[in-house]
C-alpha positions as CSV (number, residue, x, y, z in Angstrom):
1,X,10.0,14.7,11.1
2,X,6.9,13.0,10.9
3,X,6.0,10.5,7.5
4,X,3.4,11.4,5.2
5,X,3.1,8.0,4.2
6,X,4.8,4.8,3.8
7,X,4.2,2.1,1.6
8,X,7.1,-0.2,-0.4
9,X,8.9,0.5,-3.8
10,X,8.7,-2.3,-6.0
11,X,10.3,-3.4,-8.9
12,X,10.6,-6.6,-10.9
13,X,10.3,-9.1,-7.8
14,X,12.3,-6.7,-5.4
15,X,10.2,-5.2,-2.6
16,X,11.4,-2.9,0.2
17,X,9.9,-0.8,2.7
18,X,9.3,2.7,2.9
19,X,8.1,6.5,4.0
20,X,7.4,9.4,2.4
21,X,8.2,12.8,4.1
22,X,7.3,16.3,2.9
23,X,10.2,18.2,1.0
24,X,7.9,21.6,1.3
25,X,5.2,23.1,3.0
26,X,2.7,25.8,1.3
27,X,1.3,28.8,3.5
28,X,-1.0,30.1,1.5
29,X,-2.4,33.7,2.2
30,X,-6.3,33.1,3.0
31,X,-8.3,35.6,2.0
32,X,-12.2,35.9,2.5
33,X,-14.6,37.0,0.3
34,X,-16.9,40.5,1.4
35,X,-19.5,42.6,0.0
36,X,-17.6,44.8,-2.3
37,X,-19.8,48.0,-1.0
38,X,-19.9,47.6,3.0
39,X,-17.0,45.6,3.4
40,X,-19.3,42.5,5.6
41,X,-18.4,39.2,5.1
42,X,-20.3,36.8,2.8
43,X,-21.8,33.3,3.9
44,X,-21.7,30.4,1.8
45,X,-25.0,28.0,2.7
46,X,-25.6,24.6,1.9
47,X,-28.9,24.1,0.7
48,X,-31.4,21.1,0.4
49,X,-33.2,21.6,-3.0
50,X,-35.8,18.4,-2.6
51,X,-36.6,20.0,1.2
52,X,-35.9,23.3,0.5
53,X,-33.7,24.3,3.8
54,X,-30.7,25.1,5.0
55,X,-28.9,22.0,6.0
56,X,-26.2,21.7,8.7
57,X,-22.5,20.7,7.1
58,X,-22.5,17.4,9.1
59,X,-25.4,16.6,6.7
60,X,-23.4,17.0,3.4
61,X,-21.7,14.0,1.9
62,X,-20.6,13.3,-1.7
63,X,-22.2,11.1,-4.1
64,X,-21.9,10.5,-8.2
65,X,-24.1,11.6,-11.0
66,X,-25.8,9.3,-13.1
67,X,-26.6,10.1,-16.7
68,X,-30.5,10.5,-15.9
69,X,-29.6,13.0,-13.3
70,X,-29.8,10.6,-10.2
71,X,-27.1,10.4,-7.4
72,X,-25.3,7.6,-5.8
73,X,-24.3,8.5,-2.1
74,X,-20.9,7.9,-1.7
75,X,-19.0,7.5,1.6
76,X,-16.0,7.9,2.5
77,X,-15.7,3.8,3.5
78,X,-17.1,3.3,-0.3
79,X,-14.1,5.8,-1.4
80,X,-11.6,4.2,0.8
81,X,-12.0,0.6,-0.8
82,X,-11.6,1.5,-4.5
83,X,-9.1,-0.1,-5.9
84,X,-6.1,1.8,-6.3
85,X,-3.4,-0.7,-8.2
86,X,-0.4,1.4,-6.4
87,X,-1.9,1.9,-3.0
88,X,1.0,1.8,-0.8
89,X,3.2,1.0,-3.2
90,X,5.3,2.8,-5.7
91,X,5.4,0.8,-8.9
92,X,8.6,1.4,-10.6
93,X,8.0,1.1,-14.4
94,X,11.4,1.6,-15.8
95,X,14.6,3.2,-15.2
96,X,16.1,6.5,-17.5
97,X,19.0,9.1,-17.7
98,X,18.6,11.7,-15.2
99,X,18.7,14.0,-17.7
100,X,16.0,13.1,-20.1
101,X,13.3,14.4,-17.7
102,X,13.0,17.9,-17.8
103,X,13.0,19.6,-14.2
104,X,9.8,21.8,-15.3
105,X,7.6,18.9,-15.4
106,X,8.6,18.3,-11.4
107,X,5.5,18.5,-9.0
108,X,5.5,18.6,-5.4
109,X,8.6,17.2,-3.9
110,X,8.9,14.4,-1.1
111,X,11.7,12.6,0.9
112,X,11.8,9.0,0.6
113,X,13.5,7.2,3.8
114,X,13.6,3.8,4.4
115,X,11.4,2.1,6.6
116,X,11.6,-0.8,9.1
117,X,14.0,-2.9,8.0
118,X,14.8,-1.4,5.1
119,X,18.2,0.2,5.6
120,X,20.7,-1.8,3.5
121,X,18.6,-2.5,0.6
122,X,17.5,1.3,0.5
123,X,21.1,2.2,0.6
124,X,22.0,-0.1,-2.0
125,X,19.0,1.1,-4.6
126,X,20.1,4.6,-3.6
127,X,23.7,4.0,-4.1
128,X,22.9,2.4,-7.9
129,X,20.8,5.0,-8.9
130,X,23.6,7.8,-7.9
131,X,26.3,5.8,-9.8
132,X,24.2,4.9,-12.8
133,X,22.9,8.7,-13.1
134,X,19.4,7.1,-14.0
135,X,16.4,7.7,-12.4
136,X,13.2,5.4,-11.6
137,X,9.9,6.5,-13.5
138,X,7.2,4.9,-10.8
139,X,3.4,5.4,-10.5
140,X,2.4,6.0,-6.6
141,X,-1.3,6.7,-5.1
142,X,-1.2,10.1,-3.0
143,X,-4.2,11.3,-1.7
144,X,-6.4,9.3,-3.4
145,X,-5.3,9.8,-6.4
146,X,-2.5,7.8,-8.9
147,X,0.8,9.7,-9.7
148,X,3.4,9.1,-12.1
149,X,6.5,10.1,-10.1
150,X,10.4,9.9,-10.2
151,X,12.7,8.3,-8.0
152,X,16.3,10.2,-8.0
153,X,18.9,9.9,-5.7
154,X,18.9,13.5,-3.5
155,X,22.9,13.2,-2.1
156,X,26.3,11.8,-3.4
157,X,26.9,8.5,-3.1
158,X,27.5,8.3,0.4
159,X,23.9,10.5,1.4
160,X,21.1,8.5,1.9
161,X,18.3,9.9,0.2
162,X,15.6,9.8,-2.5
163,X,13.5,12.7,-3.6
164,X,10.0,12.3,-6.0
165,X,9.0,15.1,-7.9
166,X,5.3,13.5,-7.4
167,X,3.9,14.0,-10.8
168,X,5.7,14.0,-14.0
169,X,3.6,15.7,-16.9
């Protein structure tokens, strides 16, 4: 299975490597929109209001409003070097009881593995958090965007696995 991600989990001055691997996949049904009445697809054009044309999708980008209504073009270079605090990195914040986090506030599930060099003190966090029954409340950048997530041991003991609900409510 191919990583999603990988990154380190840190906590306090302890730092260890790594990856993140999808627990799920979603197939969504796709459905398209049509003209209620002859059944025909519908298009969806992007439109140039200042030149008043139809403009190609290669052309579109994003950009921020100001508050007197002008926009600052935004790449995706500009996007990529905001600062993010837990970019590639999952900040643990504190440690709780498994069971003082109710499951309904679970998000999307991952697998956490360890990564190059990691194996014996992945083991070792893994092997504390399954014997202690506490879990590790952790902020994480996915996508773009920060996450509060949980760190919980998946297996016994013995298994060798971590699982995040990736946002905790």
């Amino acid at each position: 299975m191919k990583a999603t991600w990988s990154g380190m989990i840190r906590f306090e001055s302890v730092a260890l490597s790594i990856r993140l691997y999808a627990a799920t996949e979603e197939h969504p049904v796709r459905l398209h929109e049509i003209h209620a009445t002859d059944g025909s697809r519908v298009e969806h054009r992007r439109f140039c209001k200042a030149e008043n044309r139809e403009i190609p999708y290669e052309q579109v980008g994003r950009g921020f409003a100001l508050g007197d209504g002008r926009m600052v073009p935004l790449t995706d270079e500009d996007l990529a070097h905001l600062p993010l605090p837990t970019k590639r990195t999952v900040d643990v914040l504190g440690f709780v009881p498994f069971e003082d986090i109710d499951p309904i506030s679970y998000g999307r599930p991952y697998y956490v593995g360890p990564g190059p060099g990691a194996d014996r003190p992945y083991s070792l966090l893994v092997e504390a958090l399954a014997r202690t029954g506490y879990v590790a409340v952790s902020k994480v950048a996915l996508r773009g965007r920060e996450r509060l997530a949980l760190l919980r041991p998946r297996y016994s003991v013995n298994g060798a696995g971590l699982s995040t609900p990736a946002t905790v409510r």
